[in-house]
C-alpha positions in Angstrom: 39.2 -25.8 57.1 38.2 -28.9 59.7 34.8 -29.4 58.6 33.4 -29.3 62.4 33.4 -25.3 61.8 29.9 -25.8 60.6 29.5 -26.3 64.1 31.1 -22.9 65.2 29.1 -21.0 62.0 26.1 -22.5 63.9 26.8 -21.0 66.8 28.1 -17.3 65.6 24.5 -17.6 63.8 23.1 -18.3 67.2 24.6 -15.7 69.0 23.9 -12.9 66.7 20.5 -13.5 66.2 20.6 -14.7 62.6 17.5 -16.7 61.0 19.5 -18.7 58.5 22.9 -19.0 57.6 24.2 -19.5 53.7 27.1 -21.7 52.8 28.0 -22.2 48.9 31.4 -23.9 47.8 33.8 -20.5 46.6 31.4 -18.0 48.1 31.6 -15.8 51.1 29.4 -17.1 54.2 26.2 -15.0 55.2 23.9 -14.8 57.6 20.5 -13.4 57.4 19.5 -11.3 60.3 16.5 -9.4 61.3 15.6 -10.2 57.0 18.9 -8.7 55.5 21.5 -10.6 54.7 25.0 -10.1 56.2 28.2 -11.4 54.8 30.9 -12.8 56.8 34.4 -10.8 56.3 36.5 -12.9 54.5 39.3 -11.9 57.1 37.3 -14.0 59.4 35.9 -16.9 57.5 37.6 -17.9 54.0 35.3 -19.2 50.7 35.2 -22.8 51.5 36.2 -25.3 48.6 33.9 -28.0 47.0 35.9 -30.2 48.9 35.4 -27.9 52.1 31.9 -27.8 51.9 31.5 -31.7 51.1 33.4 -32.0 54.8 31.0 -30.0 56.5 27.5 -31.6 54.8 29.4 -35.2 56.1 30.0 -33.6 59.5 25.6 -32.7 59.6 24.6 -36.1 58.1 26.8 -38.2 60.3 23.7 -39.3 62.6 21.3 -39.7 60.2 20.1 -43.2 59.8 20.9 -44.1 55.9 24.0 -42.3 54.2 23.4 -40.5 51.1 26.4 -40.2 48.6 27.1 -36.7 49.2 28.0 -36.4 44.8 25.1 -37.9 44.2 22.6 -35.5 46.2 20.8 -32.8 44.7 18.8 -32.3 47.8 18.4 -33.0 51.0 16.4 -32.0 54.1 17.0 -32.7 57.7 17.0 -31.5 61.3 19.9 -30.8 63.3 20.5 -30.4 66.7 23.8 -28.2 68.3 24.5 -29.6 71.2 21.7 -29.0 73.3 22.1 -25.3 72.2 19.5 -25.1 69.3 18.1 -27.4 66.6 18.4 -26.1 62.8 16.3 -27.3 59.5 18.9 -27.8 57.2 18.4 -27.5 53.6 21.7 -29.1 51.2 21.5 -28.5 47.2 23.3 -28.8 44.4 24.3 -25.4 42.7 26.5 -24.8 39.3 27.6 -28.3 40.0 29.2 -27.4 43.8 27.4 -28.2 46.8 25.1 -25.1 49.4 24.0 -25.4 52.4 20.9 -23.4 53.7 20.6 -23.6 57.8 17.5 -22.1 59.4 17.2 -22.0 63.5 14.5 -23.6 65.0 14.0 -21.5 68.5 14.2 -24.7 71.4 11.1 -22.8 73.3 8.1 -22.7 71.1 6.9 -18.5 71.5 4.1 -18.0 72.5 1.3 -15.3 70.4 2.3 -12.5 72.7 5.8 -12.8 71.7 5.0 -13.0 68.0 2.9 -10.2 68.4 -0.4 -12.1 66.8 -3.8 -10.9 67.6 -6.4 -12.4 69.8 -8.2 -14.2 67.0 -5.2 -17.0 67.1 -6.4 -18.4 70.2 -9.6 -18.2 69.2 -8.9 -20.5 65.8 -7.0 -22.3 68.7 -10.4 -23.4 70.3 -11.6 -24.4 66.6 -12.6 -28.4 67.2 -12.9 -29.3 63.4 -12.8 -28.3 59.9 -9.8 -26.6 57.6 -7.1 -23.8 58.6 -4.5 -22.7 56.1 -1.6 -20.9 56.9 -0.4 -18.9 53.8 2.6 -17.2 52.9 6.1 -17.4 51.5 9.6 -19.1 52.6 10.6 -17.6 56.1 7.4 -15.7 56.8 6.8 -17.3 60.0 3.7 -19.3 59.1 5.2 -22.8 60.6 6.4 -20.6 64.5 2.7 -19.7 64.0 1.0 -23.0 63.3 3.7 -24.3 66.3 2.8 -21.5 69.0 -1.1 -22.7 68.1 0.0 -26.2 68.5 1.7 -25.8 72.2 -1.2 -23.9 73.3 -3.9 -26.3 72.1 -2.1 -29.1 74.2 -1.2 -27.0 77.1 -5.4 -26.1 77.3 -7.1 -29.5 76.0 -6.7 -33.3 76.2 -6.2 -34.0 72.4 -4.0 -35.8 70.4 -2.4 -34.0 67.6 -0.7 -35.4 64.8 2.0 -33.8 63.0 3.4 -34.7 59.5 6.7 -32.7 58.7 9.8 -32.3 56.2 11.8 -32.5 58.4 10.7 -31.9 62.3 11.0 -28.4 63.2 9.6 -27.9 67.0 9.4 -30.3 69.5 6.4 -29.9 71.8 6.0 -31.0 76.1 4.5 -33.8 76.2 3.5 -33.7 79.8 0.9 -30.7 79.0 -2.9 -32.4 78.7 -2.6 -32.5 74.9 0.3 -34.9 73.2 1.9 -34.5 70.1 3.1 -37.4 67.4 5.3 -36.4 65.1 5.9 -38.0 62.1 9.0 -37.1 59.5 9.1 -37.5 55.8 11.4 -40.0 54.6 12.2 -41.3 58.4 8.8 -42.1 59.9 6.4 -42.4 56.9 7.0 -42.1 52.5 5.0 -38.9 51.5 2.9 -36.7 53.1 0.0 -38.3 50.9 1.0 -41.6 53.2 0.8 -39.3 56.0 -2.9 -37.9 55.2 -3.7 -41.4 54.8 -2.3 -43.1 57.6 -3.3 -40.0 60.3 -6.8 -41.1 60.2 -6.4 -44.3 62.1 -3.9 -42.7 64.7 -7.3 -41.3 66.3 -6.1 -37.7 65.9 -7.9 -34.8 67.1 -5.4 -32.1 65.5 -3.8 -32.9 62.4 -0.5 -30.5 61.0 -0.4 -31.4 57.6 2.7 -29.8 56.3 2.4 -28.0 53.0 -0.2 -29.0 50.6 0.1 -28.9 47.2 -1.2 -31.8 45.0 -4.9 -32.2 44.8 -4.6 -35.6 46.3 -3.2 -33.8 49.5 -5.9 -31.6 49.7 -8.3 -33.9 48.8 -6.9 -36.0 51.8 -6.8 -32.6 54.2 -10.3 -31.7 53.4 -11.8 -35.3 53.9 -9.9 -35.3 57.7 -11.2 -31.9 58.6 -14.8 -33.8 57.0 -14.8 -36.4 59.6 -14.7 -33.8 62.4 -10.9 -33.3 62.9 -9.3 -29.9 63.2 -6.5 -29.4 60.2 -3.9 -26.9 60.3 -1.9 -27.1 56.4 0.6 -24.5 54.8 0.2 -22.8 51.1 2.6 -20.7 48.7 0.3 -18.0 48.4 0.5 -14.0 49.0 -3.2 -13.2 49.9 -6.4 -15.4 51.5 -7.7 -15.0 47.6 -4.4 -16.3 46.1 -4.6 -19.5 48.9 -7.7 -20.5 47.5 -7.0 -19.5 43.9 -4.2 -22.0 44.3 -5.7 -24.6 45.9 -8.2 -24.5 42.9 -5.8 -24.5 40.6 -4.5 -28.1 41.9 -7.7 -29.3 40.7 -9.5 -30.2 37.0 -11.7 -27.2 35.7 -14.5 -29.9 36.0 -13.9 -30.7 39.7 -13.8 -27.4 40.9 -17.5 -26.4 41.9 -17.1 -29.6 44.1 -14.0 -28.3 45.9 -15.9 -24.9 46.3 -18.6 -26.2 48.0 -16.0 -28.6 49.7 -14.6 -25.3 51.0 -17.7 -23.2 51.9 -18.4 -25.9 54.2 -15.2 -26.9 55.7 -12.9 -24.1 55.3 -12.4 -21.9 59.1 -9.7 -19.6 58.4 -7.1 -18.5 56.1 -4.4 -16.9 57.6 -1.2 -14.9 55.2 1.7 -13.2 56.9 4.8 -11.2 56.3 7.7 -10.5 58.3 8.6 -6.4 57.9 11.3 -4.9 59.6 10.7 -2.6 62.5 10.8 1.2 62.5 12.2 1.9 65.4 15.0 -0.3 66.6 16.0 -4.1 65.3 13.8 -6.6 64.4 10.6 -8.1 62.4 7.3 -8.1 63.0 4.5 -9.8 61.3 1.9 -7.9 58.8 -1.2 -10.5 58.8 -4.5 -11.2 56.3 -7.2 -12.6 58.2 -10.1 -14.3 56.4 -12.7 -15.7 59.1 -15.1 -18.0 57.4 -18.6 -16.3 58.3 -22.2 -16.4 55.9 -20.9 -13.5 54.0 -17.5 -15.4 53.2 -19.2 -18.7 52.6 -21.3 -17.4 49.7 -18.4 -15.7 48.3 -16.5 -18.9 48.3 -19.4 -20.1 46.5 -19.6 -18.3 43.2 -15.9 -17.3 42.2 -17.2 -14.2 40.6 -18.2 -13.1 44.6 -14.6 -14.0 45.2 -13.3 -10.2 44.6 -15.8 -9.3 47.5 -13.7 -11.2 50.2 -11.4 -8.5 50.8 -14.2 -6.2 52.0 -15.9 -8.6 53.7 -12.4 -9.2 56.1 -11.9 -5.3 56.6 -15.6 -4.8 57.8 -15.5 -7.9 59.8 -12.6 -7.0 61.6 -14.5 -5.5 64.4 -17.1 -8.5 65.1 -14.5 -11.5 63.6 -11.3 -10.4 63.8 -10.7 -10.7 60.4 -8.6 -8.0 58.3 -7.4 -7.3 54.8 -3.2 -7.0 54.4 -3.5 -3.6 53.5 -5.8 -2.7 56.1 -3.2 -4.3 58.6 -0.3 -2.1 56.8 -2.1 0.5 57.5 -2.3 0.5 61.9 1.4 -0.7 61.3 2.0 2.8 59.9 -0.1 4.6 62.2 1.1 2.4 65.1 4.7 3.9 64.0 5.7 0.3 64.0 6.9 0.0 60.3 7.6 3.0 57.7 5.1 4.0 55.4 8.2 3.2 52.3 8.2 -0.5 53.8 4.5 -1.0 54.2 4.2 0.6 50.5 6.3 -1.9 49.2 4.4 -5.1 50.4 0.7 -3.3 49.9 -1.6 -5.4 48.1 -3.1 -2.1 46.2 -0.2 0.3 46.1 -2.1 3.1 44.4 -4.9 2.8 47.2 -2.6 2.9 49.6 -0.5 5.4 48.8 -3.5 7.9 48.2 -4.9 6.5 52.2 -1.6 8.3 53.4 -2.5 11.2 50.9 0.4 10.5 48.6 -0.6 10.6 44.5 
């Protein structure tokens, strides 16, 4: 196998549509399209050997600026780019001892909300000039093409300069719009995204992308930029608006928590959690989306954590006046908008006992 097929898997992936491809020394090759993954007939592509797959993660590194010893690596991130044709983020690890590698297109033209189907409130939190956004939700859901089609049409609207701090570079943004856009890389243009949150405030941002968020000295760093005035857009590994903040707190010493409460009340704009689903009707995804629009009634929830099980109301009966909306309650038009099936929307619910008795199932 001449280890430039990587190339050619990149492209099959490419032309069918496929989100990720997955390559694993003595396993079949698959694709993942439209969510489910597809597996490559042997009769077409063979298992490739350790050996095999060793060729192919040379073949991706070959640009890249220090050369790792591939039997040394138990991970490794980077971008790619296909020959003009798209860019990938890939994703190398070490499994049972062999080597995988996890390839996920990056689309060349950054959508735009129409395309990804998200509501009017996104350009909205778009015209946001300060304080905290998080984008919630798991591996693959979308919330990065999000945070990028907000991104593009910030600096296609406004003069600003936006700051991006990434692992590794996914989108790459116009710079001849009014906005510009520095981006900086993990491990190529700064050490850690703690560096990153550190060194963003003297690069006289006005948007800052901080990546994913995780230790309490990030967000310690992500709230004090959105503190001094600056908009901050940062992902979470979290299922619901609730969960988001629950796991921020969680970062945090029991003792310091009331502090990164208030920290929140004050700061926090939006919390935004979506899902890809698969359409009813036809092929394709579409996102399901919790929207939590910091208003007075939020705030003092934030506040007192034992108001915290109160948010989800507040959403749905702001949804009207804020835009705001519970996931369930967003499940729910899916269903009646006959653009997911009521088994599929069941199956990601929130509350699956409330929602099935809202469709009048016990």
């Amino acid at each position: 196998m001449d280890h430039a097929l990587i190339d050619e898997l990149l492209r099959i992936a490419c032309r069918n549509g496929a989100s990720d491809i997955i390559i694993r020394s003595h396993d079949r090759i698959r694709m993942r399209i439209h969510g489910d993954i597809i597996t490559v007939p042997a009769a077409k592509v063979s298992e490739p050997s350790r050996q095999q797959t060793i060729a192919m993660i040379q073949h991706l590194i070959r640009s890249l600026p220090a050369q790792p010893d591939i039997e040394e690596v138990q991970n490794l991130d980077f971008h790619y780019a296909l020959e003009e044709m798209a860019y990938f983020r890939i994703h190398v690890m070490r499994t049972n001892n062999d080597f995988g590698i996890i390839a996920r297109l990056i689309p060349q033209d950054i959508p735009n909300f129409g395309t990804l189907n998200l509501p009017p409130i996104f350009e909205d939190m778009s015209n946001y000039r300060n304080g905290i956004i998080f984008m919630a939700g798991s591996t693959g859901s979308g919330k990065s093409t999000s945070m990028a089609a907000m991104l593009n049409y910030i600096i296609r609207h406004r003069p600003v300069h936006a700051v991006t701090i990434e692992n590794p570079i996914e989108f790459c943004y116009d710079n001849s719009f009014l906005g510009t856009v520095s981006q900086r890389e993990i491990g190529t243009d700064v050490a850690s995204y703690s560096q990153g949150l550190t060194d963003v405030l003297r690069e006289t941002p006005d948007i800052i992308i901080a990546g994913e968020v995780r230790s309490c000295d990030e967000i310690q760093l992500a709230l004090q930029a959105a503190e001094t005035g600056h908009l901050v857009m940062a992902t979470v590994h979290a299922t619901t608006a609730i969960g988001s903040m629950q796991r921020i707190m969680t970062a945090f010493p029991h003792g310091e928590q009331d502090s990164i409460r208030e920290r929140l009340s004050e700061n926090l704009r939006a919390i935004v959690v979506q899902k890809l689903l698969p359409l009813k009707k036809g092929r394709g995804r579409i996102v399901a989306l919790e929207i939590m629009i910091k208003n007075s009634v939020v705030r003092h929830c934030i506040l007192k954590q034992e108001n915290w099980q109160d948010i989800e109301r507040a959403m749905e009966e702001g949804h009207a006046l804020y835009g705001s909306q519970s996931f369930d309650q967003h499940l729910r038009q899916l269903v009646e908008d006959d653009l997911v099936s009521y088994e599929d929307a069941l199956s990601n619910a929130v509350h699956h006992e409330d929602f099935a008795l809202y469709f009048g199932h016990n």
